[in-house]
TORNU-663149 format. One record per residue (C-alpha): x, y negated, z negated; residue in three letters. Coordinates in steps of 0.05 Angstrom, whole numbers, m for minus. Each point is the difference from the previous one (the first is absolute). Example, Ala and Ser with C-alpha at 12.3 -4.5 7.8 and 13.67 -1.06 7.14 Angstrom:
<pts>
       x       y       z  type
     246      90    m156   ala
      27     m69      13   ser
</pts>
This chain:
<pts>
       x       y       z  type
     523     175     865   unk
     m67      33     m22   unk
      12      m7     m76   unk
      22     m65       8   unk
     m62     m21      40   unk
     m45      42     m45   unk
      27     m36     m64   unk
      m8     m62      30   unk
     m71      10      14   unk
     m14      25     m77   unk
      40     m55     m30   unk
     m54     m53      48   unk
     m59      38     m28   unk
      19      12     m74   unk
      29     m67      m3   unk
     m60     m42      m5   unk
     m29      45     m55   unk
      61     m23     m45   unk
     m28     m63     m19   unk
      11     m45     m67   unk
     m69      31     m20   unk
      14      77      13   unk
      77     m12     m33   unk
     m43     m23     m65   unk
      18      44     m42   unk
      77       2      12   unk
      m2     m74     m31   unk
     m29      13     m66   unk
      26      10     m60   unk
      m7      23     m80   unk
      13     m40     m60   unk
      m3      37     m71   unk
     m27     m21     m69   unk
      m7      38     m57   unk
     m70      15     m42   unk
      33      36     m54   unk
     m33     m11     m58   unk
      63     m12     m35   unk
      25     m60      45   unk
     m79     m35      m5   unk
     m28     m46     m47   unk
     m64      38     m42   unk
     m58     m55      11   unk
     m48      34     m38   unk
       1      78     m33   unk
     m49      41     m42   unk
     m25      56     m14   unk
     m43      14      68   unk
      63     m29      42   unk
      43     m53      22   unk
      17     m58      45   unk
      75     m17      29   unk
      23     m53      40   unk
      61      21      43   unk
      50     m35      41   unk
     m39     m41      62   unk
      31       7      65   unk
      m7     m69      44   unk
     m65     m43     m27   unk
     m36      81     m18   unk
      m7      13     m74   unk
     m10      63     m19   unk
     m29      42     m63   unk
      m8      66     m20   unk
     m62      28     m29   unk
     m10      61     m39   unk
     m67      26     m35   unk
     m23      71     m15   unk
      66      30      19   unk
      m3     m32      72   unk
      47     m54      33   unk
     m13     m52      61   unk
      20     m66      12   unk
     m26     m71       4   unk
      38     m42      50   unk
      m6     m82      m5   unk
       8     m57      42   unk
     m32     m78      m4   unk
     m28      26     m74   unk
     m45      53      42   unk
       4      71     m21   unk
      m6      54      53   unk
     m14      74     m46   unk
      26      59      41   unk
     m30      45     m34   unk
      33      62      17   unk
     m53      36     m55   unk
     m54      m9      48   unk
      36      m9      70   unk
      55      56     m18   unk
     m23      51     m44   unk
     m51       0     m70   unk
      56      50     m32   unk
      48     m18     m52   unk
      49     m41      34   unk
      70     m32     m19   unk
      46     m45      57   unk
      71      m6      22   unk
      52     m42     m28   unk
       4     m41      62   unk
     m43     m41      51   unk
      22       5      75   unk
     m12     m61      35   unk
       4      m3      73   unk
      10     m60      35   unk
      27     m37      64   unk
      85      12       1   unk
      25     m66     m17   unk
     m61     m31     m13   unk
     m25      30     m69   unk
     m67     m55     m10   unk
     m29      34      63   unk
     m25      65     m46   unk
     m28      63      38   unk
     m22      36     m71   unk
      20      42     m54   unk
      10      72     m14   unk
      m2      29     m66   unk
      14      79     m24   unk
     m65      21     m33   unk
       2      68     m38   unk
     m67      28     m17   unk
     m26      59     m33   unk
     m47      21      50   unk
      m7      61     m15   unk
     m48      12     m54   unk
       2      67     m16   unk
      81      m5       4   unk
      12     m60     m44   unk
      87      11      m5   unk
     m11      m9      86   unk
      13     m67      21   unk
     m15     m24      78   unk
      53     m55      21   unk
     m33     m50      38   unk
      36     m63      31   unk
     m64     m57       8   unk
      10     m55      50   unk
     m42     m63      m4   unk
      m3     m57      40   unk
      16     m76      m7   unk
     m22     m45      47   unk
     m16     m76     m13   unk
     m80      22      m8   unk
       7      65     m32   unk
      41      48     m46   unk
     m28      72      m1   unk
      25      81       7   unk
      m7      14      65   unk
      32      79       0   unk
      16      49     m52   unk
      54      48      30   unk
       0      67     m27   unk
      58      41     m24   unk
      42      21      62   unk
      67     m12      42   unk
      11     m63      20   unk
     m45     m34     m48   unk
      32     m55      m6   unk
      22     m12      75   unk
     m86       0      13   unk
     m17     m32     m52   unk
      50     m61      27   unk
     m30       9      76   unk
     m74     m15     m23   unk
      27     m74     m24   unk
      41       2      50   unk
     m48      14      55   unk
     m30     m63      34   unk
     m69      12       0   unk
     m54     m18     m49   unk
      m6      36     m73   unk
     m70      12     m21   unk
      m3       6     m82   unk
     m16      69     m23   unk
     m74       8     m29   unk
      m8      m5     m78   unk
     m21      68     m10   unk
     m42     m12     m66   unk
     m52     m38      46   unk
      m7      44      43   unk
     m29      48     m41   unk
     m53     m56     m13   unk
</pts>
């Protein structure tokens, strides 16, 4: 009779912690695109680097950008361009992407976007060029702003915590353009 009161009494007190809000990230979800160069369309190439524009994913374009041996992307929407940047919100180093963008959104409702996440490999260690870090960036997109937000190092369950910051409900600040502030 004791367990049955005591589990009575836990289910009253944990129940009203399960809420819609705290359950958030059991209704999200990931759709997949690819940014392999071979499936985008070259916009513009020479000798210093190039431009692609991959597939869009709801009314988000998106294009990959590659100069002095270092990738990022560019994602659009209402013919505004929001520059992630990863050279100077990532890492400076040499830098090359994934063949895929993660895009986390609302289960069943895909328009209601949480962010991407994107594998960044970067040689960040200078005096060790062959050693490559493996990065997985996560940026934003809200209806006033697209930025990274994390950079989640090499480790177990990367990609698991790199979901749970978009999945999390609270507020994203934008990481800090490094290059300025050096200035």
């Amino acid at each position: 009779m004791n367990k049955i009161i005591t589990f009575i009494i836990l289910f009253i007190i944990i129940t009203p912690s399960l809420s819609v809000e705290n359950l958030d990230i059991l209704i999200n979800t990931s759709t997949y695109t690819s940014i392999d160069e071979k499936e985008c369309i070259t916009l513009d190439s020479d000798n210093s680097g190039s431009v692609q524009e991959c597939e869009s994913f709801q009314d988000i374009g998106v294009k990959v950008i590659e100069g002095d041996i270092r990738q990022s992307i560019i994602l659009t929407r209402n013919e505004k361009e929001y520059d992630l940047a990863f050279y100077s919100t990532v890492s400076p180093a040499f830098s090359s992407l994934g063949l895929k963008i993660e895009w986390r959104h609302e289960q069943g409702n895909s328009k209601n976007l949480r962010g991407i996440i994107v594998r960044f490999e970067a040689s960040d260690d200078y005096e060790n060029e062959d050693k490559v870090s493996s990065y997985l960036v996560v940026s934003k997109i809200t209806n006033n702003e697209i930025c990274v937000v994390a950079r989640v190092s090499p480790q177990k369950r990367q990609n698991e915590i790199a979901r749970s910051i978009l999945d999390a409900k609270k507020a994203l600040p934008c990481l800090k353009n490094f290059s300025n502030l050096e200035k």
